[in-house]
Structures are given as C-alpha cells and as structure tokens.
FIKOLZA-1660 file (N, C-alpha, C; in steps of 0.1 Angstrom, whole numbers, plus 5000, padded with zeros to 4 digits):
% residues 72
   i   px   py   pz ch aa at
   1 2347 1935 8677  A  X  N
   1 2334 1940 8682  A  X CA
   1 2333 1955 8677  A  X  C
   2 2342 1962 8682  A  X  N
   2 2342 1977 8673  A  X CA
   2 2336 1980 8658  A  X  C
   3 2342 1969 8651  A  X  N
   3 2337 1968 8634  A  X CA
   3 2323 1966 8636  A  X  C
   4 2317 1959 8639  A  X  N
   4 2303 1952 8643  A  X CA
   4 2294 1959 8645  A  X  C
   5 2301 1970 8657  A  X  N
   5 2292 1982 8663  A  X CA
   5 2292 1995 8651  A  X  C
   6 2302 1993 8647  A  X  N
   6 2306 2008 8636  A  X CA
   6 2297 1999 8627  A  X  C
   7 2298 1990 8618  A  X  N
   7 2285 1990 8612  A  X CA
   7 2269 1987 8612  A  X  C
   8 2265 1986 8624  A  X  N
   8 2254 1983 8629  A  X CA
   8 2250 2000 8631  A  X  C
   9 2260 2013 8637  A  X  N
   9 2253 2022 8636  A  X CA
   9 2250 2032 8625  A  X  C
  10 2261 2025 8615  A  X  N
  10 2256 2031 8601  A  X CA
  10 2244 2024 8596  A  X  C
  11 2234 2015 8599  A  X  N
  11 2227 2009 8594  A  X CA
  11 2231 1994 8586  A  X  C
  12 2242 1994 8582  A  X  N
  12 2245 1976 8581  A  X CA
  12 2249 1966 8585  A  X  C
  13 2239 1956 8587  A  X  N
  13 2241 1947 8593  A  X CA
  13 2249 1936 8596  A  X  C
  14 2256 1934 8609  A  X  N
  14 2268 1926 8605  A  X CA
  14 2270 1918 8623  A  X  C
  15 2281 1907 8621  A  X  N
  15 2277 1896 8634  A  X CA
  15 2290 1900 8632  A  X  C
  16 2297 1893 8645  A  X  N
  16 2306 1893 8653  A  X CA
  16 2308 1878 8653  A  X  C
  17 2318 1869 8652  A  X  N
  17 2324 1856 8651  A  X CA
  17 2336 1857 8660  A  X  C
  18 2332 1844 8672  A  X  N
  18 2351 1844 8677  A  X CA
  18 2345 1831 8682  A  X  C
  19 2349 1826 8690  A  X  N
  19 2354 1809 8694  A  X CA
  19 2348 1815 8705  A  X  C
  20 2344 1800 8714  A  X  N
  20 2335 1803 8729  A  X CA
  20 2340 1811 8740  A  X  C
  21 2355 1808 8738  A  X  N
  21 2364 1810 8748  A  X CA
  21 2363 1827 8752  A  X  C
  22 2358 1834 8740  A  X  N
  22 2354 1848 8741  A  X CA
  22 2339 1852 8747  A  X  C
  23 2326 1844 8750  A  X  N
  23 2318 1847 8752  A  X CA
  23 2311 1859 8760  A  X  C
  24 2322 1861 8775  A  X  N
  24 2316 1869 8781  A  X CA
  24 2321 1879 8778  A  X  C
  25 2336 1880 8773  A  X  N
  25 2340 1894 8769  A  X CA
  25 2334 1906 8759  A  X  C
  26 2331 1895 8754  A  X  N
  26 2319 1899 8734  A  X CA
  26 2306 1904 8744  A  X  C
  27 2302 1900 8755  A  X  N
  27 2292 1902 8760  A  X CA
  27 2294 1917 8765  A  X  C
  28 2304 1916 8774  A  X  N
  28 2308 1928 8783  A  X CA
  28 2311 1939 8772  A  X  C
  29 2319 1935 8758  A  X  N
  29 2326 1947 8753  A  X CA
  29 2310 1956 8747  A  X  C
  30 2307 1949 8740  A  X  N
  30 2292 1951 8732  A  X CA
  30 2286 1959 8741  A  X  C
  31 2281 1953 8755  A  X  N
  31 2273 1961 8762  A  X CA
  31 2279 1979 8766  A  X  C
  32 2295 1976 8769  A  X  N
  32 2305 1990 8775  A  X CA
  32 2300 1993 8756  A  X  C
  33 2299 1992 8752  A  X  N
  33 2298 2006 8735  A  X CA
  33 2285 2006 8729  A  X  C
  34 2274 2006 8745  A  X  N
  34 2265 2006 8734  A  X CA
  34 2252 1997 8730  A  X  C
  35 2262 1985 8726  A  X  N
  35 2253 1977 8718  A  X CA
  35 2254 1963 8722  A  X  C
  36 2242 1965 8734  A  X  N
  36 2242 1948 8743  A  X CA
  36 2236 1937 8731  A  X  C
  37 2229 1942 8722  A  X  N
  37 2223 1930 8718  A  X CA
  37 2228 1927 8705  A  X  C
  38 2238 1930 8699  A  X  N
  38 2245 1928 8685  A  X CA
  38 2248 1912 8683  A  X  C
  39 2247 1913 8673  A  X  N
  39 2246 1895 8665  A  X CA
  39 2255 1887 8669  A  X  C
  40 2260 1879 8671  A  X  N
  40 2279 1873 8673  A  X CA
  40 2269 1856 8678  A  X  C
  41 2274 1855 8670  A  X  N
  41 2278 1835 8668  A  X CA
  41 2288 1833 8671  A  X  C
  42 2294 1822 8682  A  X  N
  42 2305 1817 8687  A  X CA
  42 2309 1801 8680  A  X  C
  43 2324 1800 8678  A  X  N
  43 2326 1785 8670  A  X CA
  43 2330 1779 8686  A  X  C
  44 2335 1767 8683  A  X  N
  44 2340 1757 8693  A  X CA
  44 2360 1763 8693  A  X  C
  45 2364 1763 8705  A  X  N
  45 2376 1771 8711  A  X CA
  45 2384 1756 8713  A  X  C
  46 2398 1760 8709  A  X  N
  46 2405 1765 8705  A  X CA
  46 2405 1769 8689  A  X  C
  47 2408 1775 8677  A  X  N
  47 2411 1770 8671  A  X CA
  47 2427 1778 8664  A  X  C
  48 2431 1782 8670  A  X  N
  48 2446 1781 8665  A  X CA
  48 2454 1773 8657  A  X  C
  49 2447 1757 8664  A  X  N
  49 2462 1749 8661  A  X CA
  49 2451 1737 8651  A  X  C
  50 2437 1744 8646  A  X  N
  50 2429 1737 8640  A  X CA
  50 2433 1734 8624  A  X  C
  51 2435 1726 8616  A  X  N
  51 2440 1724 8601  A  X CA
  51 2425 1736 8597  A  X  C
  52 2432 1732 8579  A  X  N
  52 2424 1743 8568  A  X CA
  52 2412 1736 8570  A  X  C
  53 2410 1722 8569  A  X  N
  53 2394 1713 8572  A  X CA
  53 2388 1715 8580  A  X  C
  54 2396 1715 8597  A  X  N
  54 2385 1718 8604  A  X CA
  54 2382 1730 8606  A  X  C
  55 2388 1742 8603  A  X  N
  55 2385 1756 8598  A  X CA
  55 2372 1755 8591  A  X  C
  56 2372 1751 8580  A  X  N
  56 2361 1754 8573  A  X CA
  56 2349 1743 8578  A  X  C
  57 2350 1734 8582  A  X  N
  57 2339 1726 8591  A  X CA
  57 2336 1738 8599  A  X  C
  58 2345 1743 8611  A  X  N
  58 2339 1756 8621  A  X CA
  58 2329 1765 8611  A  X  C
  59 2327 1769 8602  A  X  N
  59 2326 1782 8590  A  X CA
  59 2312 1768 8587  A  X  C
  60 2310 1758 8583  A  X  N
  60 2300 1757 8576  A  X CA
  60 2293 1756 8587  A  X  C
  61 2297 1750 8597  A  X  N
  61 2287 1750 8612  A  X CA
  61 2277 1759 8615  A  X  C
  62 2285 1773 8612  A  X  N
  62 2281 1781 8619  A  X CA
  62 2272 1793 8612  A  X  C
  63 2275 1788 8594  A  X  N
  63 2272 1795 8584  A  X CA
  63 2256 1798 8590  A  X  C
  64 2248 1791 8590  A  X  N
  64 2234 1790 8587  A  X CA
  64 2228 1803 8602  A  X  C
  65 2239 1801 8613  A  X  N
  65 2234 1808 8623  A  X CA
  65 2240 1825 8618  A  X  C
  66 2250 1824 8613  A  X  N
  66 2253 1839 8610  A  X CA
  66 2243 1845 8598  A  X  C
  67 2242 1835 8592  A  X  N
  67 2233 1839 8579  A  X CA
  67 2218 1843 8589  A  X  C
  68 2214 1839 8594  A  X  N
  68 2202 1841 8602  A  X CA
  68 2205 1852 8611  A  X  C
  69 2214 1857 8615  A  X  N
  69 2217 1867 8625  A  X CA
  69 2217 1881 8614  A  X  C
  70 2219 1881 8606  A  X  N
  70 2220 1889 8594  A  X CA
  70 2205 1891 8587  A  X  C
  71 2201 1883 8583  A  X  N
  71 2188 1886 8577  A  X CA
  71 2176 1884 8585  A  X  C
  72 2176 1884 8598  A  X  N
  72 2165 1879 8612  A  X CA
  72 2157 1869 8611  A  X  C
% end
C-alpha cells in the first residue's frame, strides 16, 4: 500500500493487488496514509499454495479490472 500511495502522490497512477483475505486492512491502511480511495483489485485468497496456472488465471481475471483502475 505504501508503493501505491508514494505513487499516486507523485502523480502516477497505480492499484494495489493482494488476495481477499486483505480487504479490510488495504481499507484501513489506505485510509491511516491518507488515501481512502486508491485503486486495489483483490484476487481470490489463498494463493500461496496456488501452481504457476492458477497464478496466472488469478492475473488474467483480474487484468481487465486493474487495467480500468489505471486508466478510469
């Protein structure tokens, strides 16, 4: 979230990605520095113990929402 906020207040645009399991914290941290309304797309949680396939399944899923969080 830090990264996210450090580039959002230099002017470039950028989302925040973590798994659901983070939702409120990405909520809470964003809002404590600042920046309640910053971009962040969440994938489906766990993925630790997820192979290289369903990694990138997570990543195309989510492509179209991050790509829209980025260009409005």
């Amino acid at each position: 979230m830090h990264d996210i906020v450090d580039l959002e207040s230099r002017g470039i645009p950028g989302v925040f990605v973590a798994s659901a399991e983070f939702v409120t914290a990405a909520i809470a941290q964003s809002a404590s520095l600042g920046f309640p309304s910053v971009a962040r797309v969440f994938t489906p949680h766990p993925i630790q113990d997820r192979t290289d396939d369903e990694m990138r399944a997570y990543a195309d899923a989510a492509f179209d929402e991050i790509l829209q969080q980025i260009i409005g």
